[in-house]
BAKEKE-577514 format. One record per residue (C-alpha): residue in three letters; x, y, z. Coordinates in Angstrom, 3 decimals, always signed. Layout:
+--------+----------+----------+----------+
: residu :       c1 :       c2 :       c3 :
+--------+----------+----------+----------+
:    ALA :        X :        Y :        Z :
...
+--------+----------+----------+----------+
This chain:
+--------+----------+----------+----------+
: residu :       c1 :       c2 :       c3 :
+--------+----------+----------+----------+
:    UNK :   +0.000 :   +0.000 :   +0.000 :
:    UNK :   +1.372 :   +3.343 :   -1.065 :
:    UNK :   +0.216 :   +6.939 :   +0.720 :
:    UNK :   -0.919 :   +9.258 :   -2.172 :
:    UNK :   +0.613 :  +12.087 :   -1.331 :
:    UNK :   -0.721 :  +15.406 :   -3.217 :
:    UNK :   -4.554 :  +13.085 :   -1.308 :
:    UNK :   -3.113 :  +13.361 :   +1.972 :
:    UNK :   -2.115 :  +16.797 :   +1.971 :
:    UNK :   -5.151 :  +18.122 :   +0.046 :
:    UNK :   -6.882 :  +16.110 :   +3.164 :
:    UNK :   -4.740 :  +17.514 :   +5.866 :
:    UNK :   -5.659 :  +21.111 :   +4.918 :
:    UNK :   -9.464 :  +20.132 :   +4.757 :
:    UNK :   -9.464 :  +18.950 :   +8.154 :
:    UNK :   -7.687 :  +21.641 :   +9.186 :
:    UNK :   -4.319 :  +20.423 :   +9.441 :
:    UNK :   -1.178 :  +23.135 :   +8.069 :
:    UNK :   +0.165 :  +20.388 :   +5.945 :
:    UNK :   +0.324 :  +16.585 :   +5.125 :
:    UNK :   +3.268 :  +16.507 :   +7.823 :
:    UNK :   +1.397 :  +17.831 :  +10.979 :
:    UNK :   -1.521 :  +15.106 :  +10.077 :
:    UNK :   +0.804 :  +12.164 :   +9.555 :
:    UNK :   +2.329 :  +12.920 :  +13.270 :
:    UNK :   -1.448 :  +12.484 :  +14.225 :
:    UNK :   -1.694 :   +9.142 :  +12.976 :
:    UNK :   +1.638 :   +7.965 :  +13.942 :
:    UNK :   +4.369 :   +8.586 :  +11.509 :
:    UNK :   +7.606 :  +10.761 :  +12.083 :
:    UNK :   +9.139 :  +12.846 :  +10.594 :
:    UNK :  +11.271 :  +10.363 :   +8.727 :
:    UNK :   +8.674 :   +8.249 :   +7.575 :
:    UNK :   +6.925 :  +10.449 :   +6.465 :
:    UNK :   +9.797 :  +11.532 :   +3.476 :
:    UNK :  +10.151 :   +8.164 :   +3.318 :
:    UNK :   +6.415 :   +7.597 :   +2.451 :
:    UNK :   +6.869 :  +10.485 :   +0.309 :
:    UNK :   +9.497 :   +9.216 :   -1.644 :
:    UNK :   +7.390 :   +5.983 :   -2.648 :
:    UNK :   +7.723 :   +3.694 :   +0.546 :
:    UNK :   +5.250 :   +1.629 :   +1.496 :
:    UNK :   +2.856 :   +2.573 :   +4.557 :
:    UNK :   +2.214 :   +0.077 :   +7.417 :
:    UNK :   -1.269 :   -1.540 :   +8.271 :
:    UNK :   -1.473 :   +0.184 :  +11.471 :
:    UNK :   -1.145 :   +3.681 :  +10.186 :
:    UNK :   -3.724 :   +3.095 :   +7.208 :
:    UNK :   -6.171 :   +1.671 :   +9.809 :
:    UNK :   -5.621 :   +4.925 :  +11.944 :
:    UNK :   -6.515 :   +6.719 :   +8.607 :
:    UNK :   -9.795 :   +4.573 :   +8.381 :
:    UNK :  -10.630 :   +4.821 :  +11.900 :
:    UNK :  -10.605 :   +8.482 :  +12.095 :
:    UNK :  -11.630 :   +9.730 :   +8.466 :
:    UNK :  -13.490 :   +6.520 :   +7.634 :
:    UNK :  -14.041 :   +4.467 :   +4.131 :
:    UNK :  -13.809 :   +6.954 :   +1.679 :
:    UNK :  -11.079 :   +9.243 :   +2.718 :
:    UNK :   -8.997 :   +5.870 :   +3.286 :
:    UNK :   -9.766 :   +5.012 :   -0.126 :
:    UNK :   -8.768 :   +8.599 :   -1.833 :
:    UNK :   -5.674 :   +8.636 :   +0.070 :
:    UNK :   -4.594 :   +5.019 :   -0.128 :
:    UNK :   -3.067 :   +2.988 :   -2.959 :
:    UNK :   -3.918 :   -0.133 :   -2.121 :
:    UNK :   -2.063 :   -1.517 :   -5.197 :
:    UNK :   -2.810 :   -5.098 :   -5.661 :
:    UNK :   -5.178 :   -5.356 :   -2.404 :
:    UNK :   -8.678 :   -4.451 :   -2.039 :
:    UNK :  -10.355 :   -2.536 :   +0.996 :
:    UNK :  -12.015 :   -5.266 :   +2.031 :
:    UNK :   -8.974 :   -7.365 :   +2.276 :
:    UNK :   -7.330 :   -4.374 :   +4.293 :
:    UNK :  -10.208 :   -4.695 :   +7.032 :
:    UNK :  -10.629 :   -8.196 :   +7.357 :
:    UNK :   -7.378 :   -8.301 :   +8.777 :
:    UNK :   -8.684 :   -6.436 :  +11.668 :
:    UNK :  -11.512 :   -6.980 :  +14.253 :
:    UNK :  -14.220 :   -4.451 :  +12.995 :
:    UNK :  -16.891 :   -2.785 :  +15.454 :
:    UNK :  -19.267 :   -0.548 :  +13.726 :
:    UNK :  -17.235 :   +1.700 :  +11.619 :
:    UNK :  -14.046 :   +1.101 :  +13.649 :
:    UNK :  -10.650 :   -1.446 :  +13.423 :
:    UNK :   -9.311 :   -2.975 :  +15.958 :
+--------+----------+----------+----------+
């Protein structure tokens, strides 16, 4: 799964974030990963279900690349209560 970037900081400024950055450190990425996910790195489960569980399906889905995975593979890897991953 790949983070689409110019997504994710069009996102961060809707919510009313200053930048991509300042959201990422909400959802648990440093500094560091986040130029790494910047430069094309792949993004961990727990940080995409972070995404999910606070902007739900379809922001996850505008700012996700889930490449050769679907959405609904993503979330049955996790326990699922109401609109939330666990």
């Amino acid at each position: 799964m790949l983070l689409k970037i110019e997504k994710f900081e069009e996102l961060a400024k809707r919510k009313g974030y200053r930048n991509g950055y300042e959201l990422s450190r909400e959802v648990g990425c440093g500094k560091l990963t986040y130029n790494l996910l910047k430069q094309g790195h792949r993004i961990g489960y727990d940080v995409v279900a972070e995404i999910y569980n606070r902007f739900g399906e379809k922001e996850t889905l505008a700012v996700i690349d889930f490449e050769e995975e679907t959405l609904n593979g993503f979330t049955s890897k996790f326990v699922k209560v109401g609109n939330r991953l666990y």
